[in-house]
C-alpha positions as CSV (number, residue, x, y, z in Angstrom):
1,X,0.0,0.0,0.0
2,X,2.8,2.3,0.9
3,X,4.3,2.2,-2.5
4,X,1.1,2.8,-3.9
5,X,0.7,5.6,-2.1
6,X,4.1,6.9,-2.6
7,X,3.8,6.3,-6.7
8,X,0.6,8.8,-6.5
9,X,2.3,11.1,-4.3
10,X,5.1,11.5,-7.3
11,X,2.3,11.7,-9.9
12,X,0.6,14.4,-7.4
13,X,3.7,16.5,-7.2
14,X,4.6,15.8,-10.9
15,X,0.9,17.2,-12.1
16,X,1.4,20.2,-9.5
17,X,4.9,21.3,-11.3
18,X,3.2,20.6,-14.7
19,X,0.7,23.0,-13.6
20,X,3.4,25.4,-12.5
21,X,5.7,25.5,-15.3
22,X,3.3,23.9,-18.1
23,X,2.7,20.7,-19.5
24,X,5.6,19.2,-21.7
25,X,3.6,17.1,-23.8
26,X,5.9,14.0,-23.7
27,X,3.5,10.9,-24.3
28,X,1.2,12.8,-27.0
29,X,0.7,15.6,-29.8
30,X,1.0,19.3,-28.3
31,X,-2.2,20.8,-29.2
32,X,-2.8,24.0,-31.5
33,X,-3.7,25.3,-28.3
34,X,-0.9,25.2,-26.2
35,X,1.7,26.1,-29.2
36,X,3.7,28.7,-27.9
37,X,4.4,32.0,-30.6
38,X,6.8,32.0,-33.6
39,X,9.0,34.3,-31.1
40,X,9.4,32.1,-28.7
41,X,10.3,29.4,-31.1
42,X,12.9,31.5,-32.9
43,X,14.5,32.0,-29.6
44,X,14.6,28.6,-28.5
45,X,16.4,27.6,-31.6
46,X,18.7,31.2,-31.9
47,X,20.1,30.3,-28.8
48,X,20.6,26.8,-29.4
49,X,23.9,26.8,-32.4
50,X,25.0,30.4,-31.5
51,X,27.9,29.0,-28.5
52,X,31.4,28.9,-28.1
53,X,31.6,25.0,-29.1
54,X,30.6,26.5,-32.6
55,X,33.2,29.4,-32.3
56,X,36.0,26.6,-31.8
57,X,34.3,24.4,-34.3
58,X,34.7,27.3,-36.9
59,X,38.3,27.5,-35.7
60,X,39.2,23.6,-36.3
61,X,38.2,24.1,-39.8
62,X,40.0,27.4,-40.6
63,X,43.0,25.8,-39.0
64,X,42.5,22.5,-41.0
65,X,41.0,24.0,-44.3
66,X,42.5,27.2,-44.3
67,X,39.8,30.3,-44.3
68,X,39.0,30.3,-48.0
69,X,37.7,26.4,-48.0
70,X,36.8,26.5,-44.5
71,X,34.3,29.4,-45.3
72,X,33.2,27.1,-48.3
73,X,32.6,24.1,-45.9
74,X,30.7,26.4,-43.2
75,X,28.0,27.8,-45.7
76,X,27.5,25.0,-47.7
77,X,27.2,22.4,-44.5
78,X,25.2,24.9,-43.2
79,X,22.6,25.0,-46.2
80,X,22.6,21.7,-45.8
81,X,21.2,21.7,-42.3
82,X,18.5,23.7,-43.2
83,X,17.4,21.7,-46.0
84,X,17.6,18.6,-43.3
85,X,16.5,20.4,-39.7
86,X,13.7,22.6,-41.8
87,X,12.1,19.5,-43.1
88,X,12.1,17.3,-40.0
89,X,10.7,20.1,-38.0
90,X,7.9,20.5,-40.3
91,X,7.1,16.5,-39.7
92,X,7.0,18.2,-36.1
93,X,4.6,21.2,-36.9
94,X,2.5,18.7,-38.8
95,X,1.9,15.9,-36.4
96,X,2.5,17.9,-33.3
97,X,4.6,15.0,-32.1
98,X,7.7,15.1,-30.2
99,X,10.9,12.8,-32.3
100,X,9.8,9.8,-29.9
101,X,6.5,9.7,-31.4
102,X,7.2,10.4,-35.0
103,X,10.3,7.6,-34.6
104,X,7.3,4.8,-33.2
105,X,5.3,5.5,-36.7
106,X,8.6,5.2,-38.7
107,X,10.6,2.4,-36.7
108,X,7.0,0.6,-34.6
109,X,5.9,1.0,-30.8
110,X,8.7,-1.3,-30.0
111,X,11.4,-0.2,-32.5
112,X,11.4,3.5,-31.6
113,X,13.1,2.9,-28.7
114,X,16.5,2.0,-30.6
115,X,16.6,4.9,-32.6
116,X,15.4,7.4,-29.8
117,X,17.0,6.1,-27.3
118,X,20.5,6.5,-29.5
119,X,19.7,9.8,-30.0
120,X,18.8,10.6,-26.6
121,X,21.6,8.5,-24.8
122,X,24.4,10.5,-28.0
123,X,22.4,14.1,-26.7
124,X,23.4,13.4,-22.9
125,X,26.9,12.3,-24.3
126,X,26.9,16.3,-25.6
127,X,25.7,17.4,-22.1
128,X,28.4,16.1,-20.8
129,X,31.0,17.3,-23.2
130,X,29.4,20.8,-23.0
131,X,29.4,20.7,-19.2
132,X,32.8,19.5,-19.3
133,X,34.3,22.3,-21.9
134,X,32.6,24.7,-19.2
135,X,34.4,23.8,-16.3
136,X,37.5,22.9,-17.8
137,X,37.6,26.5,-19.8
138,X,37.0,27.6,-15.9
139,X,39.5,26.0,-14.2
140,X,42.1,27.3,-16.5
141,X,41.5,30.3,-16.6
142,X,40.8,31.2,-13.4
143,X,42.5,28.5,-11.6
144,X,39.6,27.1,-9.8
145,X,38.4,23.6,-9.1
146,X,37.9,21.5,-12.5
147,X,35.2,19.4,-10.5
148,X,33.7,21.9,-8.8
149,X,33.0,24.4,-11.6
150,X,31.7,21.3,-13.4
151,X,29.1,20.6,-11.0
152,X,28.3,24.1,-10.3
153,X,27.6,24.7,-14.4
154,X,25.6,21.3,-14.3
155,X,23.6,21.9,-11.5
156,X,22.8,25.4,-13.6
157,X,22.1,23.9,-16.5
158,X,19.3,21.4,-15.1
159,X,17.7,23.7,-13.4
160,X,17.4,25.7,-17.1
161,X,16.1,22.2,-18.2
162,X,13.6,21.1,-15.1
163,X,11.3,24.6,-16.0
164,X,10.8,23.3,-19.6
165,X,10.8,25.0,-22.9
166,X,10.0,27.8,-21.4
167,X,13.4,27.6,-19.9
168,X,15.2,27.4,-23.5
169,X,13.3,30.4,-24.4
170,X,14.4,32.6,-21.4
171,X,18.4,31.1,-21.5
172,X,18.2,32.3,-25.2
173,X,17.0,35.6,-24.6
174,X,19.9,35.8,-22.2
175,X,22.5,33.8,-24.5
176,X,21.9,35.4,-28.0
177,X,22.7,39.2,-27.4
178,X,25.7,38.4,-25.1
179,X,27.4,36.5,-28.0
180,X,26.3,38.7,-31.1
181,X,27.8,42.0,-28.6
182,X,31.2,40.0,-27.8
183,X,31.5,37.7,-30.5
184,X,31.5,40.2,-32.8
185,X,33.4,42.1,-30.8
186,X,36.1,39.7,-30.6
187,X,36.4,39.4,-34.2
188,X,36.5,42.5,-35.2
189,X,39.9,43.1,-32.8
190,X,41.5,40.3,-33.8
191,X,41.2,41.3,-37.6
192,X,42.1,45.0,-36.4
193,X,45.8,43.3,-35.9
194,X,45.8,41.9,-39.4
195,X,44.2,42.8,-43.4
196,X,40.8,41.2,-45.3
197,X,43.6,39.6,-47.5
198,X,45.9,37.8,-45.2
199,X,42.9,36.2,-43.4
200,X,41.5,35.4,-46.5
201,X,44.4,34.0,-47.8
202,X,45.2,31.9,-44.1
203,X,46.5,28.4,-45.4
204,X,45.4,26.9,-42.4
205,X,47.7,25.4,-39.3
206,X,51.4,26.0,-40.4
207,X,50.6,26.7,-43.6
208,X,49.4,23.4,-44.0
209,X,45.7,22.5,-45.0
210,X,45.1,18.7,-43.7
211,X,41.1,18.5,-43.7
212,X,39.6,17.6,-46.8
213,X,36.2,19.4,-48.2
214,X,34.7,16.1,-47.1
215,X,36.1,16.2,-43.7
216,X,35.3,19.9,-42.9
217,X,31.6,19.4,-44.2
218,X,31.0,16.1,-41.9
219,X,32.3,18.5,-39.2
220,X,29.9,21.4,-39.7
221,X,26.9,18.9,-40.2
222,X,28.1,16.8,-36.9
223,X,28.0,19.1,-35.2
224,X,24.4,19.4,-34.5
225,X,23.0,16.7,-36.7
226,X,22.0,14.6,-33.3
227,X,19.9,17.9,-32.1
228,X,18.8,18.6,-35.7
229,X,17.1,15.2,-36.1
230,X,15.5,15.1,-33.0
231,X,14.2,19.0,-34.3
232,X,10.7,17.9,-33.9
233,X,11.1,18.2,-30.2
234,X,11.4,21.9,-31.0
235,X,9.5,22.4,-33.6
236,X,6.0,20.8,-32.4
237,X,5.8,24.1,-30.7
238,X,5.6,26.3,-33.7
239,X,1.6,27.5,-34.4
240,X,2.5,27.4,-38.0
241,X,5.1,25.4,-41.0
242,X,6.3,29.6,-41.8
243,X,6.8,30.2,-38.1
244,X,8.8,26.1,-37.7
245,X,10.9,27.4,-41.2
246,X,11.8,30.7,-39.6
247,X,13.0,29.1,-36.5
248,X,14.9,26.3,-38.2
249,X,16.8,29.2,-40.3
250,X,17.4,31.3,-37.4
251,X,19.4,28.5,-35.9
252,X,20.8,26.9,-39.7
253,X,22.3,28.8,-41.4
254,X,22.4,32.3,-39.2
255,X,23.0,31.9,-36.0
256,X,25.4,28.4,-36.2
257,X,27.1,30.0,-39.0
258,X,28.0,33.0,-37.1
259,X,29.3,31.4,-34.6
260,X,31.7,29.4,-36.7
261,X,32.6,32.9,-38.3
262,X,33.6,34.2,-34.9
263,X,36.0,31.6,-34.4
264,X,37.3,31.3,-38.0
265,X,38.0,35.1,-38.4
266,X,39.9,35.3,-34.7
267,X,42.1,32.0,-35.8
268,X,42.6,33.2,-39.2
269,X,43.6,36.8,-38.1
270,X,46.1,35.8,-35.4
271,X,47.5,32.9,-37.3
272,X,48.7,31.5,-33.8
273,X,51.5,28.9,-34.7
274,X,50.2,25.0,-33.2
275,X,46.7,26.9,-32.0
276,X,44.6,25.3,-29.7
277,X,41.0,25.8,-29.6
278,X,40.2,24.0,-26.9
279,X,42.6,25.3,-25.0
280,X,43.8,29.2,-25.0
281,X,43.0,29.9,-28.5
282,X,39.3,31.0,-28.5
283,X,36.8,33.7,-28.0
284,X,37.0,33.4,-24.0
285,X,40.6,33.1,-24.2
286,X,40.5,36.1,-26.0
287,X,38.6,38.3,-23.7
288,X,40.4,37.3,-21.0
289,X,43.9,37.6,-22.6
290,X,43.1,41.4,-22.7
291,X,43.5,41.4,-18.6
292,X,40.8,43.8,-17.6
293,X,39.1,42.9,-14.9
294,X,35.6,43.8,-16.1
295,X,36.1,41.9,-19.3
296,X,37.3,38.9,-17.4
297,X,33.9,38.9,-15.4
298,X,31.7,39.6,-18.2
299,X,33.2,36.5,-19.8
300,X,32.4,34.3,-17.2
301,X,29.2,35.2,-16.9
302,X,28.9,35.1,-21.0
303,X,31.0,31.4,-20.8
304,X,28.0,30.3,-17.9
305,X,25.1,31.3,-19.8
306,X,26.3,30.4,-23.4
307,X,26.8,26.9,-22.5
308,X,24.3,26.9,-20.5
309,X,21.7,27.3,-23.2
310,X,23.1,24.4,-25.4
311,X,23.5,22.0,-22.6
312,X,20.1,22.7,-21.4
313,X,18.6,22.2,-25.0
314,X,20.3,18.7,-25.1
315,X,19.6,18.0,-21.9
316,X,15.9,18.5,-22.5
317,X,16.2,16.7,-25.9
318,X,17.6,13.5,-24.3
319,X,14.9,13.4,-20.9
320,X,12.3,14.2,-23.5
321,X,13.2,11.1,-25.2
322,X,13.9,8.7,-22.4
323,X,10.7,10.3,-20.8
324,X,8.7,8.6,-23.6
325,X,10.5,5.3,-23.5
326,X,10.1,4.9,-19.8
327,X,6.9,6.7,-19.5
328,X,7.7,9.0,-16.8
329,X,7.9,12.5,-16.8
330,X,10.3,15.1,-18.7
331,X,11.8,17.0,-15.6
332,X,12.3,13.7,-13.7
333,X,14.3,12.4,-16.2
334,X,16.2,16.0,-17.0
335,X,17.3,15.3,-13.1
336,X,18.4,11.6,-13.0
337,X,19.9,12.3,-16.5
338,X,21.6,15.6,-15.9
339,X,22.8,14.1,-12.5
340,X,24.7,11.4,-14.6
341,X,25.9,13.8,-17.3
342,X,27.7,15.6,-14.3
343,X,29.2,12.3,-13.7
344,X,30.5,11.7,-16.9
345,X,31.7,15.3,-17.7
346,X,33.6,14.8,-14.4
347,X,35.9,12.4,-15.9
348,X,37.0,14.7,-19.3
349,X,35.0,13.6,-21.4
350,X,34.8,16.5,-23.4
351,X,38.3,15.9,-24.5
352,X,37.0,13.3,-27.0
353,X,34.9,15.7,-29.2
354,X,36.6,15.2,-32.6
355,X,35.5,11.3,-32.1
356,X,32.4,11.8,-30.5
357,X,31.8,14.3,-33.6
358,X,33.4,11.1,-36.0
359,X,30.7,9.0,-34.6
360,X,27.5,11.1,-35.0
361,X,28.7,11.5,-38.6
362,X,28.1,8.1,-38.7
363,X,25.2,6.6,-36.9
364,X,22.8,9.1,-36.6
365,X,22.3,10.9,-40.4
366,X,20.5,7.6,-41.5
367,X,17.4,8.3,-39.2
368,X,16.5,11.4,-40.2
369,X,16.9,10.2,-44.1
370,X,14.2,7.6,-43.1
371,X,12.2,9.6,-41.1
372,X,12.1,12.0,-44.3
373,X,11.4,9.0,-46.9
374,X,8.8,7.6,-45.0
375,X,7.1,11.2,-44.3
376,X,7.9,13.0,-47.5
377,X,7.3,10.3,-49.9
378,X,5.6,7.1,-48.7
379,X,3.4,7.2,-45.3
380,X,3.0,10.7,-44.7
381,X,-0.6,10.0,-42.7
382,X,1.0,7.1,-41.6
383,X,0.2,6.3,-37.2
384,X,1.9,3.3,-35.3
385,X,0.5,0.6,-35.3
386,X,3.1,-2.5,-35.7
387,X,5.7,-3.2,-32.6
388,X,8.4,-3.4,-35.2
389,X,9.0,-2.2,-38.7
390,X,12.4,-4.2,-40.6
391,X,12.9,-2.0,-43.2
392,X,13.8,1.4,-41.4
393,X,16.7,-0.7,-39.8
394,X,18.0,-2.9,-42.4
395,X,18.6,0.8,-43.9
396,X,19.8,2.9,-40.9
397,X,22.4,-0.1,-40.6
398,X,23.0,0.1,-44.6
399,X,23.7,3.9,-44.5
400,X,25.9,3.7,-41.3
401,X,28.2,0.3,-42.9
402,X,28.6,2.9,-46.2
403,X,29.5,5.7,-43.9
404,X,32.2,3.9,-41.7
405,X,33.7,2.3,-44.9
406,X,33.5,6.0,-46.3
407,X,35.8,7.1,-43.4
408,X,38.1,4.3,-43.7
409,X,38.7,3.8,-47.2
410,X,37.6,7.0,-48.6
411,X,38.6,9.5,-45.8
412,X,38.3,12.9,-48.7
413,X,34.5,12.5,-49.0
414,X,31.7,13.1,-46.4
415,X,30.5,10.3,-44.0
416,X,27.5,12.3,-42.7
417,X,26.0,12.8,-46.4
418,X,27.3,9.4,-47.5
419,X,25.0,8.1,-44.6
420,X,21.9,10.2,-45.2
421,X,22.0,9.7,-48.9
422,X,22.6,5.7,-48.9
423,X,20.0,4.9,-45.9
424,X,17.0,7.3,-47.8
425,X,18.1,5.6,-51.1
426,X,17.7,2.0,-49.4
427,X,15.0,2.4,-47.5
428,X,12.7,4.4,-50.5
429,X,13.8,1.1,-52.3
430,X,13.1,-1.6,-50.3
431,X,10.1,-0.1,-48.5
432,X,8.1,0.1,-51.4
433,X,8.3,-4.4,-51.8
434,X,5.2,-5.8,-50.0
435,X,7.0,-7.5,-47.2
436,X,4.2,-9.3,-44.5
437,X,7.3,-9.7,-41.9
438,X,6.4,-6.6,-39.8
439,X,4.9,-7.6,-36.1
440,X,1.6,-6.2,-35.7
441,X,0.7,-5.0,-32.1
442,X,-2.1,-7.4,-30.7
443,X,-4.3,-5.3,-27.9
444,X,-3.7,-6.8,-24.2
């Protein structure tokens, strides 16, 4: 009886924050009703790509391309995730549905929980790197606790994620203008040391241009290609497809691409020998190299808040996920989840971001290409109603072998396309045979 009554006392407490905060619409379609404004969207996406991370990313590409095909890479992989986020996120507007839902239609009531719970378990992975990045940028530059600054920025950063989306809107508001004002800022020094020319003619590290066009564009696509296919978690919000578009380009390619800029134009115009983005050698480096004391609080604060607003939005994408797979609720599972992410950030982590980058590229472009077959072309009024649906796999697995023998054996060329464009190829192939194979959910 006791843990009876203790299970409706959590229910109890969990309706009373739901009341308090809002509902997050986990385990069904989010009603025209409660769709929040195309503002609000906007600024839940703005503030989503517009970080350091992407700063540094921008530098790892000027440094590998040079600035000339580096700038190619960032506006073309860019386009790209427009084209990819934009349409996934209208699947969202459509249906209402968060990615958990849509992926049970595409993948069966059973079968979802491969594909989001990948997703969701890789977006707690980027928590942790994100949390980690903070306090390790922290500790070294103010000489504090590693651990402790790690703990402190998680504990912030669940807290942005336990009040909801209404908490990605509010971080974004705070995020967004504190990075166009410095960012830009920081750019604009740097190239005040240096010509247009010379940083458009930056051969990369050394002179030295190792990253192939290939490379750089898995890179800028990586980057937020777990996020970007789980967009509908977003984008169910939007009142309208013009409002979900104008969100989706707000985040792909503005505000990611500006943040990419930032970091390319400071690398570029310094032309540090060996540079190290991770390290010394970005924006916060920057504003704290100057050694004013004002500037150095200002980019704590900005360093707290930036990340905060990206670790917050994976955080919610991954308890919004495992939420549905263990029916419970979102900021339950934002708690326990965030609570481990700590734990894992803890341990460096983030100091494995090129290959944690390697394998999104890898295993996670396939299911948005399904998701997009199956929407787009074949089963667009399509609802679950089979436990398991073959095909989606036998694809997603297709378009991930391609894309790790692409990286092995053919390193110049893009594993994140190569995996996208294989698995939707496959699957608009093989789904169209009349297969009777798929397990059809019998009622209790």
């Amino acid at each position: 009886m006791s843990g009876q009554s203790n299970s409706g006392l959590v229910q109890q407490t969990e309706g009373q924050i739901d009341d308090l905060l809002g509902h997050e619409f986990e385990h069904e379609p989010v009603p025209m009703s409660a769709r929040r404004s195309a503002f609000s969207v906007t600024m839940v996406w703005l503030g989503f790509p517009m970080i350091i991370t992407g700063a540094m990313t921008g530098s790892l590409l000027v440094l590998g391309m040079g600035f000339k095909n580096a700038l190619v890479a960032m506006i073309v992989g860019n386009l790209i995730m427009f084209a990819y986020v934009g349409a996934l996120g209208l699947i969202g507007t459509r249906r209402g549905m968060n990615f958990a839902l849509i992926a049970s239609i595409v993948f069966g009531r059973k079968g979802y929980v491969l594909a989001s719970g990948l997703l969701s378990t890789l977006l707690l992975g980027w928590y942790a790197v994100q949390t980690g990045i903070t306090g390790a940028l922290i500790s070294s530059t103010y000489g504090l606790n590693y651990v402790a600054m790690t703990i402190v920025a998680g504990v912030l950063y669940i807290g942005i994620t336990f009040v909801g989306v209404k908490g990605l809107h509010w971080i974004g508001l705070a995020s967004v203008p504190l990075f166009v004002v410095l960012g830009l800022w920081v750019a604009a020094d740097a190239a005040s040391t240096t010509t247009s020319a010379a940083i458009f003619a930056y051969a990369g590290n050394n002179g030295v241009a190792s990253m192939s066009m290939g490379v750089g564009l898995t890179v800028v696509l990586a980057l937020f290609i777990d996020a970007g296919t789980v967009t509908a978690d977003f984008n169910r919000w939007a009142p309208s497809p013009r409002a979900s578009l104008f969100a989706t380009f707000s985040a792909f390619p503005f505000a990611n691409l500006v943040a990419m800029l930032v970091g390319g134009v400071m690398t570029a115009a310094l032309a540090v020998p060996n540079a190290n983005p991770f390290g010394v050698d970005n924006m916060f480096g920057y504003m704290n190299g100057k050694q004013l004391t004002w500037l150095s609080i200002l980019a704590f604060i900005f360093l707290y808040a930036n990340l905060g607003s990206v670790c917050s939005h994976c955080l919610y994408n991954a308890a919004t996920g495992w939420s549905r797979i263990l029916g419970t609720n979102m900021r339950l599972m934002a708690v326990v989840l965030g609570a481990l992410g700590i734990l894992v950030a803890a341990g460096n982590v983030w100091a494995f971001f090129i290959q944690w980058l390697s394998l999104l590229g890898i295993l996670v472009p396939p299911i948005g290409a399904i998701i997009l077959v199956d929407q787009y072309l074949l089963r667009a009024e399509a609802r679950a109603d089979v436990d398991w649906r073959a095909k989606p796999f036998i694809a997603w697995g297709i378009g991930s072998l391609c894309a790790f023998a692409v990286e092995n054996l053919m390193p110049g060329l893009s594993t994140a396309i190569s995996a996208a464009v294989v698995a939707g190829i496959v699957y608009g192939a093989i789904a169209r045979v009349e297969s009777p194979t798929e397990k059809v959910a019998r009622p209790a």
